[in-house]
N, C-alpha and C positions, 0 to 999 in steps of 0.2 A: 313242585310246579303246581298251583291253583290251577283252580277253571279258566279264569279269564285268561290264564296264559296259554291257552290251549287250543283257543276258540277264534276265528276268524271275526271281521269286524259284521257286524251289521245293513254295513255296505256292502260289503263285500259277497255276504250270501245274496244281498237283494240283487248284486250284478249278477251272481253266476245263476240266480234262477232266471233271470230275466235275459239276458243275452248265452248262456250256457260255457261260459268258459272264464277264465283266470289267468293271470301271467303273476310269476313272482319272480323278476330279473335277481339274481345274485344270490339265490336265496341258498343255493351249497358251494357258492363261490369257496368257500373255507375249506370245504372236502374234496373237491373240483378235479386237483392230481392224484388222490388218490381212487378215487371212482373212473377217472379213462384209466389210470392201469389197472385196475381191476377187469373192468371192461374190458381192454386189450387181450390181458389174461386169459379171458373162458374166449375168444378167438382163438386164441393162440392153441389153448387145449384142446377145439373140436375141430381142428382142420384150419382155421381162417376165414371159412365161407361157409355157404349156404350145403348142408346133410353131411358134413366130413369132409368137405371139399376145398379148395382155394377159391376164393374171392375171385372172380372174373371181371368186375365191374361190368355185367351185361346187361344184370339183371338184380334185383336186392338178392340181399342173402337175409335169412333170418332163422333164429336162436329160439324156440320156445320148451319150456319158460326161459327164462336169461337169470334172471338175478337170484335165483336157486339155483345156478351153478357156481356160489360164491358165496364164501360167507362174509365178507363183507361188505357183495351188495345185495346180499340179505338182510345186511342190520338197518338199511336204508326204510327196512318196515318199524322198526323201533324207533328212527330219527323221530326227536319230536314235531322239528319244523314239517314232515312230513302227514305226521298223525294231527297238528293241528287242522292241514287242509281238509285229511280224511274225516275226522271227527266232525267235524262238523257241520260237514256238507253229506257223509254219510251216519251217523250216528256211531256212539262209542263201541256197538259191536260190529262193526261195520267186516264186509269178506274179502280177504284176501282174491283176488282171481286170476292170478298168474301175471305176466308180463313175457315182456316182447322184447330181444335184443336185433337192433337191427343194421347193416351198411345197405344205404337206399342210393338209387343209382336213378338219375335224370329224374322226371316230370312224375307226381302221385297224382291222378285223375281226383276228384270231386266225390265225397263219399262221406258216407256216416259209417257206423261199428258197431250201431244196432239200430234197431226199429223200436224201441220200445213206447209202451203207451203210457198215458199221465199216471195209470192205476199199477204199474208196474214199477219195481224199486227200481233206483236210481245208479245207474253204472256209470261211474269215473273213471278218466284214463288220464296218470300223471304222468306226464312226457318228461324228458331229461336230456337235454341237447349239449354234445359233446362241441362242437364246431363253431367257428362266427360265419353267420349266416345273414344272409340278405333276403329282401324280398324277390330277386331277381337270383339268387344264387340256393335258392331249397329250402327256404325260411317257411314256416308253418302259417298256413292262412287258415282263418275260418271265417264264416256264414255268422253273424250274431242274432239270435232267433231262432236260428234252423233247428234246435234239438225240440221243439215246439210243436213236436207232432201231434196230429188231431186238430192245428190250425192251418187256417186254408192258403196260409205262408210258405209255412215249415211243407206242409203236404204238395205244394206246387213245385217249388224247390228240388222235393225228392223224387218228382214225378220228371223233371225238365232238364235236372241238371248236367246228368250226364251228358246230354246233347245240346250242350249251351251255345253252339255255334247253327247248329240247326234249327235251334227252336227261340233263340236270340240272337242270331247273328256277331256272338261273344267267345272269343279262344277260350276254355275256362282260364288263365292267367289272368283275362278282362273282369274278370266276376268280377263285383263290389266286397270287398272283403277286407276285411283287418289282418296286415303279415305283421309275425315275432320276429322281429332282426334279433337273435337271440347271440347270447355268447356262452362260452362253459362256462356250466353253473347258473344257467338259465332255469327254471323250471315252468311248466303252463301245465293249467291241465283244465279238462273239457269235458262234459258232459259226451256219452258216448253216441247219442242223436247228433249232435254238434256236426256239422257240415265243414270238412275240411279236405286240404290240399298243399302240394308244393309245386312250385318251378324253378326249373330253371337248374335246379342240384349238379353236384358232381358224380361220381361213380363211387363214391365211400364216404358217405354221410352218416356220420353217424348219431344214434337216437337208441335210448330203451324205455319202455315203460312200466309201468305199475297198472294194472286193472283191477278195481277197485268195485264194490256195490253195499246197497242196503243190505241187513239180512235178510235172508227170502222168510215171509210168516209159513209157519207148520201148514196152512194149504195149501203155498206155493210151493213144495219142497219137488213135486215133478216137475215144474216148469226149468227148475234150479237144475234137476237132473239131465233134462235136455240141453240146455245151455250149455253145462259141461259139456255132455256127450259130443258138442259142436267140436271141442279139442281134439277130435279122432283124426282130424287132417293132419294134426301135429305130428304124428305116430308117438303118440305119449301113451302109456299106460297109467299114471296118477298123474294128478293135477299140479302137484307140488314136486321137486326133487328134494334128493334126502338133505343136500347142506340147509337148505330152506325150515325143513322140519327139526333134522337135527342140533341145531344151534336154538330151536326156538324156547323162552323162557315162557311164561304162565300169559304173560300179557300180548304176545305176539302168539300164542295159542288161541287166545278168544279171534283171531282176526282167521285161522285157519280149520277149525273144529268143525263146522258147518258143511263146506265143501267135502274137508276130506271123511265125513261119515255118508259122501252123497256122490263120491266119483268112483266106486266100486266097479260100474256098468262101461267104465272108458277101456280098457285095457282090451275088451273083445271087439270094440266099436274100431279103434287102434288096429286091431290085428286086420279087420276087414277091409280098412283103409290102404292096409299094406298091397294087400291084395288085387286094388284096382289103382292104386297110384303110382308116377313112376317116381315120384320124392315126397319127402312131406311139404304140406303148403309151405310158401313163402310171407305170407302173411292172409 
C-alpha cells in the first residue's frame, strides 16, 4: 500500500481542521458482524454492565479500555482504513490512548473531552456505532467549530452551553448542530474539543471508541503523564490491557511505546481512586 493510499483527501483535512470532525458512513460495513460479536463478547466476559454488574438500563455502563479486551478489536488499530484517518490527521507515530466501550442510556448533555489549546497536540476520538440511529433516537450531534478553542466562538460555547436553556432560552436538543443518522458500520470521528451530544437514546446504545493523539514532544512528556494519570477514575493500573499489547506487531508498537514508558505513576493514582470512589467512572 503507497502513501497516497493511506492518506485522507485534502478536503477532507481542510474539513476536519476547520469544522473538527469527520463522518465515514460504511466504512467497516464488511467487518460490521464480526466486531458487534466481538463487542457482545467482552460484555458477556465482565458482567454485562457497568464494574461486573448487569446492565440496568439506568444509567450507561462503561468498559475502559474496551478494545484491549479482545484481540480482534484490538486489530481494529492495524485496520488500514482505520490508520489512514489516524495517519493523517495525527501523524504516522501517532499514540494509541485507550478507548471506551460503552451501552449509553437516554439524553448525553453538551460537552467536549478536552480543553486543549492550539499549541497542544491534537487528540482524536474514532467513534464506532453498533445501532441505526436517528437524530431523535441517540444519533451523535455536534457543534462545527466548537473544537476552536481560544476563539471567542468555541470559548462562548463552552462557557454557555451547558445552560442552553438558561442562557438561550434552547433545550440543548434545540442547539444548531449536525446529527449522524448512523448505521453499523458507521464510523465518525472528531476532534476531542469538538462539542457534542445525543438525544433522545434508548437504555442500550451501543458505541466504542478509539482515542487517539499527536506524539507528545520530549518537553511535553509531563503534561502526557498527567493526562494519563486522568485514567485513575478508571481503576486501571496500565493504560493498555494485555490482549492489546500482547498481540501487538512492530507497527502497532510505534502507536503504543510512548504511553506505555509514561503510565508507570497510574497504578498508585488507581489505588487512591479506589479508595474514595464507590465504582470506577462511567465515562
Amino acid at each position: 500500500m503507497n502513501n497516497q493510499d493511506v492518506k485522507l483527501t485534502d478536503q477532507q483535512i481542510n474539513f476536519f481542521q476547520t469544522f473538527g470532525y469527520l463522518s465515514f458512513p460504511g466504512l467497516l460495513a464488511d467487518r460490521n458482524e464480526e466486531i458487534i460479536n466481538a463487542f457482545e463478547a467482552v460484555w458477556a466476559e465482565r458482567g454485562g454492565g457497568h464494574n461486573g454488574k448487569p446492565h440496568e438500563g439506568t444509567a450507561r455502563s462503561c468498559i475502559v479500555p474496551f478494545i484491549d479486551q479482545s484481540e480482534y478489536l484490538s486489530s481494529l488499530l492495524d485496520e488500514p482504513r482505520i490508520l489512514r484517518i489516524a495517519t493523517t490527521l495525527l501523524g504516522d507515530d501517532f499514540n494509541y490512548m485507550g478507548s471506551d466501550g460503552n451501552y449509553y442510556v437516554g439524553d448525553t448533555r453538551w460537552h467536549s473531552d478536552g480543553g486543549h489549546k492550539p499549541e497542544d497536540p491534537t487528540h482524536l476520538k474514532i467513534a464506532f456505532y453498533l445501532d441505526h440511529l436517528t437524530r431523535d433516537t441517540g444519533a451523535l450531534r455536534v457543534i462545527p467549530g466548537s473544537h476552536l478553542f481560544g476563539d471567542g466562538y468555541a470559548d462562548r460555547l463552552q462557557a454557555e452551553i451547558r445552560e442552553s436553556e438558561a442562557d438561550w432560552g434552547v433545550h440543548g436538543k434545540d442547539v444548531p448542530a449536525i446529527a449522524f443518522e448512523t448505521q453499523p458500520g458507521d464510523v465518525v470521528c472528531f476532534n476531542h474539543n469538538t462539542k457534542h451530544a445525543a438525544f433522545g437514546g434508548g437504555i442500550r446504545r451501543r458505541m466504542f471508541t478509539m482515542n487517539l493523539c499527536e506524539r507528545y514532544p520530549e518537553h511535553r512528556l509531563e503534561d502526557l503523564r498527567t493526562y494519563i494519570g486522568n485514567s485513575a477514575r478508571f481503576w486501571i493500573d496500565r493504560k493498555y490491557g494485555p490482549k492489546m499489547v500482547g498481540t501487538a506487531g512492530p507497527e502497532r508498537l510505534v502507536h503504543l511505546e510512548q504511553v506505555m514508558a509514561n503510565d508507570g505513576h497510574l497504578a498508585q493514582l488507581s489505588r487512591k481512586a479506589r479508595e474514595t470512589m464507590a465504582e470506577p467512572s462511567r465515562g
